[in-house]
VMD Tcl script that draws the C-alpha trace (Angstrom):
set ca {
  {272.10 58.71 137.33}
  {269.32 57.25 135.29}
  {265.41 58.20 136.21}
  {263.70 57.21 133.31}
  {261.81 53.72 133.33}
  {263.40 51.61 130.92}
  {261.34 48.45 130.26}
  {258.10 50.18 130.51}
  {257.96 53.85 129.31}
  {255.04 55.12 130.70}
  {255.58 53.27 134.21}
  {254.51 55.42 137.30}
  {257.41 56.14 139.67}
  {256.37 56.82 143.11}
  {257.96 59.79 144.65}
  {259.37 58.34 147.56}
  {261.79 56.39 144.90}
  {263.01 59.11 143.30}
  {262.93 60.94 146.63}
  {265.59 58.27 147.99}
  {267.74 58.68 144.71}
  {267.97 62.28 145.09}
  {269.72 61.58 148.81}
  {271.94 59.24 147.10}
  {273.25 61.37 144.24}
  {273.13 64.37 147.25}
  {275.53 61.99 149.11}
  {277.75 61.17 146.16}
  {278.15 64.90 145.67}
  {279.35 65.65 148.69}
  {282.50 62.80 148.43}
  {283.36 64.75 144.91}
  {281.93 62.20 142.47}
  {280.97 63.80 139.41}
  {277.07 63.13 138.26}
  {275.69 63.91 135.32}
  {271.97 61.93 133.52}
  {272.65 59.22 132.12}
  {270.88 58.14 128.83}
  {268.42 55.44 128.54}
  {269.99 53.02 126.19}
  {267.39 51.62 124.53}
  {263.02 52.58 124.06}
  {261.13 50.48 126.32}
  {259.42 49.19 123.45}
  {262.64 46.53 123.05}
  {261.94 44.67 125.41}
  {258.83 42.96 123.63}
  {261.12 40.84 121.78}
  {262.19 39.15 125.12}
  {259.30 37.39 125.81}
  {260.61 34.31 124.74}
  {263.14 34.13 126.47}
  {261.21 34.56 129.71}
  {258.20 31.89 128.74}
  {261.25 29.25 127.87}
  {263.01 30.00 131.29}
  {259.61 28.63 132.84}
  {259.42 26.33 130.56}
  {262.57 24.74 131.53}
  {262.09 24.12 135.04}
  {261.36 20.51 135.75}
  {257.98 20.50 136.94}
  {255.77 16.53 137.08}
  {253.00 16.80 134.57}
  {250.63 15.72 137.32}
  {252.44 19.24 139.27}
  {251.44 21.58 136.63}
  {248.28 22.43 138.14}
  {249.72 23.70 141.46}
  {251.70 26.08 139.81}
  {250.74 29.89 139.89}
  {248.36 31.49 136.56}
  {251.33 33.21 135.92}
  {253.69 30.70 136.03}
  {251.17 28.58 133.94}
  {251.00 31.26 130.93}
  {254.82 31.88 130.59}
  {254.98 27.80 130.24}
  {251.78 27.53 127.67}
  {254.12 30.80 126.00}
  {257.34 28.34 126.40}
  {255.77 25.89 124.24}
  {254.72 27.83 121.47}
  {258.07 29.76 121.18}
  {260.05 28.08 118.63}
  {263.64 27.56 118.12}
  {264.11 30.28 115.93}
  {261.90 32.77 118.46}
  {264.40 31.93 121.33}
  {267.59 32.07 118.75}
  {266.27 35.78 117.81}
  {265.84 36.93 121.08}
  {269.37 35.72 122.49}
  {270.90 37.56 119.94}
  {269.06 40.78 120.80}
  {270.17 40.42 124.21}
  {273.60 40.03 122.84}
  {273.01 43.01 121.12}
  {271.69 44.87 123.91}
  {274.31 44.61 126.34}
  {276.16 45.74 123.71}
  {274.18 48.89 123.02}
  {274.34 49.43 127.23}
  {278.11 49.58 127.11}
  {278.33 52.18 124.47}
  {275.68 54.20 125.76}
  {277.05 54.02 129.32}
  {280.53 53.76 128.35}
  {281.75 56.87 130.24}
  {279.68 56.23 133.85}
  {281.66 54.19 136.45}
  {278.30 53.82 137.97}
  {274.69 54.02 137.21}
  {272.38 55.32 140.11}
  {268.35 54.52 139.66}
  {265.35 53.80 142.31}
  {265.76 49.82 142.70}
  {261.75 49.83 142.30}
  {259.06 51.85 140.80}
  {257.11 52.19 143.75}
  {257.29 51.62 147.69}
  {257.23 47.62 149.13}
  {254.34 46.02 147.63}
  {252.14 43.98 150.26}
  {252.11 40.59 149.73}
  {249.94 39.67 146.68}
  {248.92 43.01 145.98}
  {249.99 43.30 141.96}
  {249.05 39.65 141.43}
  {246.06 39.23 138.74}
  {245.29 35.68 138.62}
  {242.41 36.34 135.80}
  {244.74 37.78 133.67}
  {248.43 36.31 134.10}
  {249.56 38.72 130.66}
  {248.56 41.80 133.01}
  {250.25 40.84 135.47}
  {253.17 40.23 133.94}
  {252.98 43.40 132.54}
  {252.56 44.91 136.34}
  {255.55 43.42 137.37}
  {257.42 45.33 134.82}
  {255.98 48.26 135.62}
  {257.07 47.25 139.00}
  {260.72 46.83 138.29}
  {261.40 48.67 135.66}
  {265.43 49.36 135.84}
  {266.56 45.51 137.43}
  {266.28 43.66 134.04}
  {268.76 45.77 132.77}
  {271.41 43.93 134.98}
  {269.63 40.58 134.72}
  {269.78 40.73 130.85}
  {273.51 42.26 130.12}
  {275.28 41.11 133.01}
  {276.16 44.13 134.40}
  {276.56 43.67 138.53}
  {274.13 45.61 140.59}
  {273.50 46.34 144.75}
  {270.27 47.55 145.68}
  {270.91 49.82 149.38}
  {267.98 50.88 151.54}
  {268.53 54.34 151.83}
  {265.07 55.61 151.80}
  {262.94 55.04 154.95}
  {259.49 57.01 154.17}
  {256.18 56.65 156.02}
  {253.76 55.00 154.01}
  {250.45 54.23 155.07}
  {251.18 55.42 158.87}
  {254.36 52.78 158.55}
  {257.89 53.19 158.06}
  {259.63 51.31 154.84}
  {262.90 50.60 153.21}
  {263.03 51.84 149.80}
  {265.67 50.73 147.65}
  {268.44 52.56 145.62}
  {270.16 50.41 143.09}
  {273.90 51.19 141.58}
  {274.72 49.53 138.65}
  {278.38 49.17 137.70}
  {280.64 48.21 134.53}
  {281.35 44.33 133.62}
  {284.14 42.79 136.06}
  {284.03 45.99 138.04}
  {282.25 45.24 141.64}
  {284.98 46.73 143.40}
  {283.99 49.79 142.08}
  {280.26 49.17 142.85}
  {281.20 47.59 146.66}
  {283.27 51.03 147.21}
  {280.73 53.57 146.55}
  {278.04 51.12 148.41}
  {280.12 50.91 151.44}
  {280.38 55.26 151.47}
  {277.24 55.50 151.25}
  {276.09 53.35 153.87}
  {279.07 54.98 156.41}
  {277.04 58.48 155.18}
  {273.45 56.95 155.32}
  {273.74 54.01 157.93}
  {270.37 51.72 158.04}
  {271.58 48.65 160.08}
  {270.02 50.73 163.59}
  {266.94 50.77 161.18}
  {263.38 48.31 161.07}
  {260.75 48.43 158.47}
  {257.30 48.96 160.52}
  {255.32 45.91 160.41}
  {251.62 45.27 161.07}
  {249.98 43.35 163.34}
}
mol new
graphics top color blue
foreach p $ca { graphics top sphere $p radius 0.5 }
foreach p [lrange $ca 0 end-1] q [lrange $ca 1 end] { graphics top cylinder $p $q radius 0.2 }
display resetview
């Protein structure tokens, strides 16, 4: 089980997410698994060096010159970033992914599966972290908002995100997610321990509360 933010150290965690975890691991107790914290593999701080790879991922989608404008502020920044990341930048920060998914398999080497909240906090409405005026804050908000999923993204590993937790927020009922994390090659691990835990905490009778 893994509680601490990783990307962003000091990111908030809502209550409700952890809340929704603590089910989970309940759950997983009760079929016999043994759980025990697992350690964050690497300081937040890390993840600064990824940048580039991020601004040359924009970068690289083919978007008309005369399109450019249409595109989001974010999306804009991480391109202008694209541009001025050089060859060696991008190089630099492969091989530091390289060498973090290295770091995550020694450090998890003993856990079958990794339990964490999917997100930091409870469904976002629609817009609601977006900072136009300053695209670099909200990129940093969206870390902050996901702190655990890049993990997966960067090193590979295969993740499922369940809706176990179904809070009231706001006078509304929401999904909140619980993500399991699992060794390279070894989603039939990950699929198994989903599919108990959705025969011990069934959602598919369940509906997020809209508004009007």
């Amino acid at each position: 089980m893994l509680t601490d933010p990783v990307i962003v150290a000091d990111a908030p965690v809502h209550a409700v997410c952890l809340d929704a975890v603590a089910e989970a691991v309940a759950a997983l107790t009760g079929f016999g698994h043994e759980l025990s914290q697992a350690p964050v593999p690497f300081p937040a701080e890390r993840w600064d060096a990824f940048e580039s790879l991020w601004a040359a991922g924009a970068l690289s989608a083919p978007v008309p010159e005369e399109a450019e404008p249409l595109l989001v502020p974010l999306t804009r920044w991480l391109r202008a970033k694209g541009r001025h990341a050089s060859g060696l930048d991008v190089v630099r920060a492969t091989g530091a992914v390289q060498s973090l998914t290295r770091e995550v398999a020694v450090a998890w080497d003993d856990l079958d599966v990794v339990v964490s909240p999917t997100l930091a906090q409870p469904p976002a409405p629609i817009g609601s972290i977006r900072d136009d005026e300053d695209p670099a804050a909200d990129f940093r908000a969206q870390m902050a908002y996901t702190p655990w999923t890049s993990v997966a993204n960067l090193t590979g590993r295969p993740s499922i995100s369940l809706p176990l937790g179904w809070p009231e927020i706001d006078g509304r009922v929401v999904p909140v997610g619980v993500m399991l994390t699992g060794r390279l090659g070894a989603e039939t691990t990950l699929l198994s321990v989903a599919a108990a835990l959705e025969r011990a905490l069934p959602w598919a009778h369940r509906r997020p509360e809209v508004g009007a």
